[in-house]
C-alpha positions in Angstrom: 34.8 -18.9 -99.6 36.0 -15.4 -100.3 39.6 -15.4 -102.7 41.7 -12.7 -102.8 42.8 -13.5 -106.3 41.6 -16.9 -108.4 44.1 -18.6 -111.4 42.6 -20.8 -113.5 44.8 -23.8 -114.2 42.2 -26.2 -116.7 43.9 -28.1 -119.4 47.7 -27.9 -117.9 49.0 -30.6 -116.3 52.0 -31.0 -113.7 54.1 -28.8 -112.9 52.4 -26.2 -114.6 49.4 -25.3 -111.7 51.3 -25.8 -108.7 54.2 -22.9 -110.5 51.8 -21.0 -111.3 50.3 -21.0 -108.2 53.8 -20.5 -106.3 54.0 -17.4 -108.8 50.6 -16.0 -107.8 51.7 -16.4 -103.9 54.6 -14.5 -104.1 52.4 -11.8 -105.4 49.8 -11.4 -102.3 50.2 -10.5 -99.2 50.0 -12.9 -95.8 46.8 -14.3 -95.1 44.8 -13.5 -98.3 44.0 -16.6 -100.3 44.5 -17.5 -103.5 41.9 -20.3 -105.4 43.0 -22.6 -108.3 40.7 -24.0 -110.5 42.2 -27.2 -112.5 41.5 -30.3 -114.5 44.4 -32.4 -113.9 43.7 -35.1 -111.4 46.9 -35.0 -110.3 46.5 -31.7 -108.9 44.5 -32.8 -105.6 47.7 -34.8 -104.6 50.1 -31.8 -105.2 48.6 -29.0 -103.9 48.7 -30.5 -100.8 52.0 -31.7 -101.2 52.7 -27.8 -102.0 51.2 -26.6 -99.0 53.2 -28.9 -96.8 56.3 -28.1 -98.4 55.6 -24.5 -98.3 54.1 -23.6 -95.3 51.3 -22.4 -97.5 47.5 -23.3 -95.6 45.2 -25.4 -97.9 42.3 -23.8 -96.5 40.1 -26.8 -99.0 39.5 -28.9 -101.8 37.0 -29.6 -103.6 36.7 -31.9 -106.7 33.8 -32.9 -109.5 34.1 -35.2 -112.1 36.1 -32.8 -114.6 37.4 -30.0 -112.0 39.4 -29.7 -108.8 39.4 -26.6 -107.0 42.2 -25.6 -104.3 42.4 -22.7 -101.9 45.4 -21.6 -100.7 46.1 -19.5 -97.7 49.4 -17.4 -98.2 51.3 -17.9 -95.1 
């Protein structure tokens, strides 16, 4: 998948990828998509939290065993 813009998140923990993500968003314009690559397990459980909240699009997920990647669609 083709992102406008990717943030890499590894080694912070919550709160710390879902603000910076927020940051990132408020940065791009609608409909460009922003992907966050993080280790904190965690993250797969707010992201889409986030996108609800937000009315941000979490376009996917995708997880190994030390890595979660998200990919957000600015709404």
């Amino acid at each position: 998948m083709h992102a406008h813009q990717e943030l890499d998140t590894r080694g912070l923990n919550c709160p710390l990828p879902i603000l910076k993500a927020k940051k990132a968003l408020s940065t791009m314009a609608s409909g460009e998509v922003l992907k966050v690559v993080a280790t904190d397990p965690g993250s797969v459980r707010d992201f889409q939290a986030f996108a609800r909240q937000t009315g941000n699009e979490l376009v996917e997920q995708q997880s190994s065993e030390t890595e979660f990647v998200h990919w957000l669609r600015r709404r």
